[in-house]
C-alpha positions in Angstrom: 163.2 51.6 27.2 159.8 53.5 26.0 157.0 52.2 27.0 154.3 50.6 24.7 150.6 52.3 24.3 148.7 49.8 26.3 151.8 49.9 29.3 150.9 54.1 29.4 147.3 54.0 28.5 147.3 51.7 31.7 149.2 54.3 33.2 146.9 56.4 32.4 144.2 54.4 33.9 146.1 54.2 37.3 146.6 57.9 37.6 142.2 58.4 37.5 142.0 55.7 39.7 144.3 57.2 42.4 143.1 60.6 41.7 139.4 59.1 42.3 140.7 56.7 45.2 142.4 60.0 47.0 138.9 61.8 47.0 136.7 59.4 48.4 139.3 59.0 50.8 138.4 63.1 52.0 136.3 62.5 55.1 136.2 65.1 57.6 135.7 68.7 57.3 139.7 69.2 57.7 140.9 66.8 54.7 138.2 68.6 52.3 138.9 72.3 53.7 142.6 71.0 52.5 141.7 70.0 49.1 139.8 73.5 48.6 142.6 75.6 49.9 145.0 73.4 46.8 141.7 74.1 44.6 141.8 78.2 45.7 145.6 78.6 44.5 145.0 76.6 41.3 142.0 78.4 39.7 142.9 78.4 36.3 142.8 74.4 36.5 140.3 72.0 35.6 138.2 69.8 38.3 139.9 66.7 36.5 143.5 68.5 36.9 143.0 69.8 40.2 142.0 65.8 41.2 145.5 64.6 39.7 147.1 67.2 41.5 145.9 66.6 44.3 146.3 62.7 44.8 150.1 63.2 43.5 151.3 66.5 45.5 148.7 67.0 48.3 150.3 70.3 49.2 150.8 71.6 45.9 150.5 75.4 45.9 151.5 76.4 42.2 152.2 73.9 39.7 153.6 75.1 36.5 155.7 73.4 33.3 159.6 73.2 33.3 160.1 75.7 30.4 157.6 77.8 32.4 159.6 77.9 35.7 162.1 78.9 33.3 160.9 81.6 32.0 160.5 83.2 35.6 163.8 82.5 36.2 163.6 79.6 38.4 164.6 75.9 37.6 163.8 72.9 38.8 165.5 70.9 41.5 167.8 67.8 40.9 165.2 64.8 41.3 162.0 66.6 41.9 159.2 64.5 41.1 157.0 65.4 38.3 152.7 65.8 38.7 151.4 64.5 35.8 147.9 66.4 34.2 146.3 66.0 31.3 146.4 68.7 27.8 144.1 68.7 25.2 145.5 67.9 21.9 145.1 71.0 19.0 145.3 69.8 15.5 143.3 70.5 12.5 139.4 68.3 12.0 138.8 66.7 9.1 135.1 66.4 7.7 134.0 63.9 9.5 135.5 65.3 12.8 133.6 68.6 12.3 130.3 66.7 11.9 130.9 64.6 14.5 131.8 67.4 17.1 129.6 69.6 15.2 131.6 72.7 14.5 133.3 74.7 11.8 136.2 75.5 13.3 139.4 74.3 11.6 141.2 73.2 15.0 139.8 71.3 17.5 140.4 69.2 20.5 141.4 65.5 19.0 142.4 63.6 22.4 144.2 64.6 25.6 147.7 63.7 27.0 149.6 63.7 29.6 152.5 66.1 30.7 154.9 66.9 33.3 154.3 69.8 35.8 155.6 70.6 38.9 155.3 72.8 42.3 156.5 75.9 43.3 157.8 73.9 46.6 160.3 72.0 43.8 161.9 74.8 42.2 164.3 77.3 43.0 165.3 80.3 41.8 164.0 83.8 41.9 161.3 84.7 44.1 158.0 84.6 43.0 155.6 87.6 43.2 152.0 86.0 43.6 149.9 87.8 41.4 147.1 86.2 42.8 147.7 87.3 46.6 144.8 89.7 46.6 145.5 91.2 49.8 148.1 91.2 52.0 148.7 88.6 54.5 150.1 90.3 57.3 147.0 92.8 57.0 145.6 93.6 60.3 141.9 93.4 61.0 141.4 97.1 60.5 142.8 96.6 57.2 141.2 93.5 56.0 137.9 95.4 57.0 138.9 98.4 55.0 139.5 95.8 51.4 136.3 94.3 52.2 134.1 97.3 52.3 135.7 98.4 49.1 135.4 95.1 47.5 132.0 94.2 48.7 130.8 97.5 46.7 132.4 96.1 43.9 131.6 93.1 44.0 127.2 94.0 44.7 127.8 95.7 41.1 129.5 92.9 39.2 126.7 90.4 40.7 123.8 92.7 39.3 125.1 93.7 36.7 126.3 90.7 35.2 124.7 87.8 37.1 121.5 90.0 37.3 120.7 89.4 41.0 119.9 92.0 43.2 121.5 92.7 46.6 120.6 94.4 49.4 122.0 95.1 53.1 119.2 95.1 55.9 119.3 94.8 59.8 117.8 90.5 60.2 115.9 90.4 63.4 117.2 86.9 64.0 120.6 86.9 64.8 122.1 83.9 63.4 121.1 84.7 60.2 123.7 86.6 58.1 121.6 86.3 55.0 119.8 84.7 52.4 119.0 84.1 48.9 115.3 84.4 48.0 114.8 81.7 44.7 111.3 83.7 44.3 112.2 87.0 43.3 116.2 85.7 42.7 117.4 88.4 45.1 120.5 88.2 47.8 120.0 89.7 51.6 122.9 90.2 53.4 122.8 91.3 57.5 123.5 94.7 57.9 125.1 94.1 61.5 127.8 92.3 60.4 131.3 93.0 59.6 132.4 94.1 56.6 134.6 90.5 56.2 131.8 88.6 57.1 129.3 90.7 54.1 131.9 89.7 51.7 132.1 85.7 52.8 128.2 85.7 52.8 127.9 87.6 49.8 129.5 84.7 48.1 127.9 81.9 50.1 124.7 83.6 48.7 125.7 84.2 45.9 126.6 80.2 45.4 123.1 79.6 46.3 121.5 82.2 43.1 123.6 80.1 41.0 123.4 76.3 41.9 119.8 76.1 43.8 117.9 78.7 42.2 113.9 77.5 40.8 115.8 76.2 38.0 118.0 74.3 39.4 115.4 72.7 42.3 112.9 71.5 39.3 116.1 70.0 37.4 118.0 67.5 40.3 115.6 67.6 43.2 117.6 64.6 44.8 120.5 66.8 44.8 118.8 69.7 47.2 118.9 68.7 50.4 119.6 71.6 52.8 122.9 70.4 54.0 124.0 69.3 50.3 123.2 72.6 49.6 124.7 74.6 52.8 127.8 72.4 51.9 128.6 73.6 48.7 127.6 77.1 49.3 130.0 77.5 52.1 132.6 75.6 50.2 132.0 78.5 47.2 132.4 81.1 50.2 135.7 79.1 51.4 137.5 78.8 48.3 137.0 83.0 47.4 138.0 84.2 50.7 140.8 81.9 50.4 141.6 83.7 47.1 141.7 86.5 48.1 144.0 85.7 51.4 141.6 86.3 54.0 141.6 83.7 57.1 139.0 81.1 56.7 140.1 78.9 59.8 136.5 79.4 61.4 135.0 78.3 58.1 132.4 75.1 58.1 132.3 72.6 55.2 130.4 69.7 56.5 128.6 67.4 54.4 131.6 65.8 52.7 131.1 62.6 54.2 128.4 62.1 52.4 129.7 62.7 49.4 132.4 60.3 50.3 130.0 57.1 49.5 129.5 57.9 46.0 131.9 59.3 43.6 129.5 60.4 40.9 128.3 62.2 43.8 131.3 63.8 44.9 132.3 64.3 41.3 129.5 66.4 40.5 128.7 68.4 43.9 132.4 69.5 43.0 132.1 70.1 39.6 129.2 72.4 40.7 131.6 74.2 43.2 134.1 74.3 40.8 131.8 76.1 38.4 130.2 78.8 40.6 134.0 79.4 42.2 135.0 80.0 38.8 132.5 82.7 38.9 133.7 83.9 42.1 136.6 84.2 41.6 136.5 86.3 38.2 134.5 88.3 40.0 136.4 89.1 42.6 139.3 89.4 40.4 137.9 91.8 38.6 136.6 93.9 42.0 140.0 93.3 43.6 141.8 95.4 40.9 139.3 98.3 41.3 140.1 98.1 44.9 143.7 97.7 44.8 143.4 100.8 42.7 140.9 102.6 44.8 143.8 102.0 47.9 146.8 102.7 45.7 145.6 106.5 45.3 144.1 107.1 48.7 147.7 105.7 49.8 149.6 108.6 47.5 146.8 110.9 48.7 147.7 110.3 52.2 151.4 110.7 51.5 150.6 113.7 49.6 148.6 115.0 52.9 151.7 114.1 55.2 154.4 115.7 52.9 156.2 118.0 55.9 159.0 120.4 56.1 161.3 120.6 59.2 163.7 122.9 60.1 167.3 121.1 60.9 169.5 123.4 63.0 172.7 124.3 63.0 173.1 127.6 65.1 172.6 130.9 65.7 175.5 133.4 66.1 174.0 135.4 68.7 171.5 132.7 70.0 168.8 135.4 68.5 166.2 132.1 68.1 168.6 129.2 69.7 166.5 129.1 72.7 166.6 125.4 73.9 167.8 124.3 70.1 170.5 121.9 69.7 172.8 121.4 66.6 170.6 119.1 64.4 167.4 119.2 66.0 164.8 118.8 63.7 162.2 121.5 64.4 158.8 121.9 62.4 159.0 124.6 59.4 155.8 126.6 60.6 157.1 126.8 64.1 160.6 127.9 63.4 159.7 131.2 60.6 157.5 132.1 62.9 160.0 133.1 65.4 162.2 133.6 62.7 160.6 136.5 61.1 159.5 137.9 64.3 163.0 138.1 65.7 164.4 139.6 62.0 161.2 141.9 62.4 161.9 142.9 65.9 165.6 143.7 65.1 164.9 145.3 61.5 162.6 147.9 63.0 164.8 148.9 66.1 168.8 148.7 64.8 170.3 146.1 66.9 172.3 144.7 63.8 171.9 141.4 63.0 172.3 137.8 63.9 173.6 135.2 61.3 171.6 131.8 61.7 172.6 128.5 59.7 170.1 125.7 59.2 168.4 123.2 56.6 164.9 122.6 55.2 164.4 118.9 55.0 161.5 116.7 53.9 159.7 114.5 56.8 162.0 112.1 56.1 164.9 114.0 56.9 166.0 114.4 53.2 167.4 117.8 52.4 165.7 120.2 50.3 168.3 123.1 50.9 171.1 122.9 52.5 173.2 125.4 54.5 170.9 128.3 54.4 172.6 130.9 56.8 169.6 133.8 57.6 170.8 137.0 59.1 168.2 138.1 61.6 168.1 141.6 61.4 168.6 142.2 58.0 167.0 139.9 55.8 163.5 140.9 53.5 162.7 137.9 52.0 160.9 135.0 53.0 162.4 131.4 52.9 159.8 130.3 50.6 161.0 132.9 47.8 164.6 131.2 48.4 163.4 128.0 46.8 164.4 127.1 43.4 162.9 125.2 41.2 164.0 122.1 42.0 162.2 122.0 44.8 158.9 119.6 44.2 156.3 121.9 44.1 154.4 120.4 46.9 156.8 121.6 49.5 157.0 125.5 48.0 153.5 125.3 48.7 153.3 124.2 52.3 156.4 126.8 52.7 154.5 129.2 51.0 151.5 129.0 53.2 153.4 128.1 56.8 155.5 132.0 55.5 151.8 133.3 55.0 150.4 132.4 58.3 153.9 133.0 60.2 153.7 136.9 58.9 150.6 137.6 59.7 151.1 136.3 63.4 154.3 138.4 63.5 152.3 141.4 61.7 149.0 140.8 64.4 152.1 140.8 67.4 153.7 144.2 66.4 150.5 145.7 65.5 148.7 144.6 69.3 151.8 144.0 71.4 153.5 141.2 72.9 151.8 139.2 76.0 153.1 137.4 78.6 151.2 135.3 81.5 151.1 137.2 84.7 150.3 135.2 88.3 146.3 135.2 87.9 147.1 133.0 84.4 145.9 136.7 82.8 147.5 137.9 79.4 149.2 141.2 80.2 151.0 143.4 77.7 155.0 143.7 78.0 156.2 146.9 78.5 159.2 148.6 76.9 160.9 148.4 79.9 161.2 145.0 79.9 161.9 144.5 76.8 165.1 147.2 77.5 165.8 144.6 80.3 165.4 141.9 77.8 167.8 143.1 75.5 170.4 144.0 78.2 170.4 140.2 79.9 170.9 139.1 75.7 173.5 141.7 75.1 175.7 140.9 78.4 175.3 137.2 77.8 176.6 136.9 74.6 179.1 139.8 74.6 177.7 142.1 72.0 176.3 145.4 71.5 172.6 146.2 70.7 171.3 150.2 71.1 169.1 151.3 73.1 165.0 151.0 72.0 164.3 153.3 69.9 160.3 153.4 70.1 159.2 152.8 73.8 155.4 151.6 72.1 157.0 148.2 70.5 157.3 145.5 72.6 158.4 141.9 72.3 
């Protein structure tokens, strides 16, 4: 059976009065540091909405319509209870509407009513991808520090700019100080010895105060500026932005709120202040976070672009020319392996010992194959491995082949030009002779069954 206009105008009535009821009923620092964090993930609601949100769902997190939830592919659960808000009602002014609300637009707000919303907690469905999850929330201190110093420049530049308040970073003799806002000259200090976290939550704990208790604002409501009024609401500014953007406030201090408590025209109005300057805040670190995000979405590629690697993977060597203490899918770094590699096809090139076939890959530092089943014959090859790639191969890697082939040949060249050292007992560097490199070559040759000439040029050495 529908219900008559004066049973849901009284309805109507009831859901104010609770929603006023369940504020003066916040206390203690823990109940109102509750109601911001609901206030922090709703920022696109009105104080009023945020009020009746609160007093029907006190751990609401993000509320949206049922054709809404839809559209992101989630539905609502079987008997979930609906949070009523209120929507303006859009419909076209007559005459006397547009004098009255004095305005010459066609459309205009004629009333409010009531509809049906509900929480994220009451849904089910596809999972959700908070935009508004600034940073994230498994980011260690190192990292939270890192988005703050970014954001903090940011942020300085949308406060000037826009807000037209300067800020400036200097070292405050008295320690418990982390900063201040001076209502003469309208300017922001912040402590220069902090941390980067704690610039960025008294940035906008200043930053409250330029807005709400600048000279203005201190002629205007005088009875409204007592210190702790106004340290409340600051601090409650600073809460609700760092809370925006993820970043613990657990240590946070919102006292005051008793006081408010008494009076709800009080409390009404120190909120609708917060609310206002938050919804400052909070475009304004919108607006920084994306510059950041951005600013640590290419550093990120430009560190993965500095860590691109190439390995050898090994497979084996014929005659164990470079095997050494290699094992059959060792992954061995590119540089390392051509350097050997083109010294030993060098070494054998020059003096006709025929050749040694070698089979390996050149993967990615991930262990991705670039080439695979490259068989090298040491002792008879003239190309480098970087000529062997196609062009498939991302460019990045020809080029760290490219210059690890480079380096590799000169070392090889500087070795056959100066002779091969070796560390004698003193720990001196001593030239090997052609003798032992004869002896060399006969321990190679009798251990893996194969026939190598004699030296041919007693100066080269190995």
């Amino acid at each position: 059976m529908a219900r008559s206009k004066e049973e849901i105008q009284k309805w109507k009535e009831e859901l104010i009065r609770n929603a006023e009821e369940k504020l003066l009923a916040i206390t203690t620092t823990e109940d109102f540091k509750h109601y911001l964090k609901i206030m922090a993930s709703l920022p696109k609601y009105s104080l009023n909405n945020l009020n009746l949100i609160y007093s029907q769902k006190e751990n609401a997190t993000h509320v949206m319509g049922y054709k809404a939830w839809q559209e992101l592919d989630r539905h609502v659960n079987k008997g979930a209870k609906a949070i009523h808000i209120v929507a303006p009602i859009i419909a076209k002014l007559t005459k006397e509407e547009k004098e009255r609300l004095k305005t010459d637009e066609d459309y205009g707000v004629k009333g409010y009513r009531t509809i049906p919303v509900f929480d994220v907690s009451d849904t089910s469905g596809k999972e959700l991808k908070y935009a508004d999850d600034f940073i994230k929330s498994d980011y260690t201190t190192k990292e939270t520090e890192k988005f703050s110093e970014l954001e903090i420049k940011e942020v300085v530049e949308l406060i000037e700019s826009k807000y037209h308040v300067p800020v400036s970073f200097e070292k405050i003799n008295d320690e418990n100080i982390k900063g201040y806002y001076f209502p003469k000259d309208h300017s922001i200090t912040i402590s220069s010895e902090l941390t980067k976290t704690e610039q960025l939550k008294t940035l906008f704990h200043e930053f409250a105060h330029s807005q709400l208790h600048n000279k203005k604002a201190m002629q205007e409501y005088p009875e409204l500026l007592s210190k702790p009024h106004k340290e409340a609401q600051a601090e409650s500014v600073a809460f609700l932005t760092m809370s925006a953007l993820n970043i613990d406030t657990s240590n946070y201090s919102v006292g005051y709120v008793s006081t408010w408590a008494r009076d709800i025209n009080l409390m009404k109005q120190a909120l609708k202040e917060i609310k206002t300057v938050f919804d400052q805040t909070f475009d304004i670190a919108t607006i920084a976070k994306e510059k950041v995000l951005k600013q640590l979405e290419n550093q990120e590629n430009q560190t993965n672009e500095n860590e691109k690697e190439l390995f050898i993977r090994f497979d084996f060597s014929e005659n164990n020319s470079i095997r050494e203490n290699l094992e059959k899918g060792q992954l061995v770094p590119y540089d390392k392996f051509v350097e050997k590699l083109y010294l030993e096809n060098e070494l054998l090139l020059n003096n006709d010992y025929g050749y040694d076939k070698v089979y390996f890959d050149i993967v990615d530092e991930k262990g991705n194959d670039l080439i695979y089943g490259i068989r090298y014959d040491v002792g008879s090859e003239t190309y480098l491995l970087s000529e062997y790639m196609d062009k498939d191969i991302p460019d990045d890697y020809k080029h760290i082949a490219k210059q690890s082939d480079q380096k590799a040949m000169k070392k090889v060249s500087d070795k056959l030009s100066h002779g091969l050292t070796k560390k004698n007992s003193n720990d001196e560097s001593v030239e090997i002779t052609s003798d032992e490199v004869q002896k060399k070559l006969d321990d190679y040759t009798k251990e893996n069954k194969v026939s190598i000439p004699k030296l041919k040029n007693n100066n080269l050495s190995l």
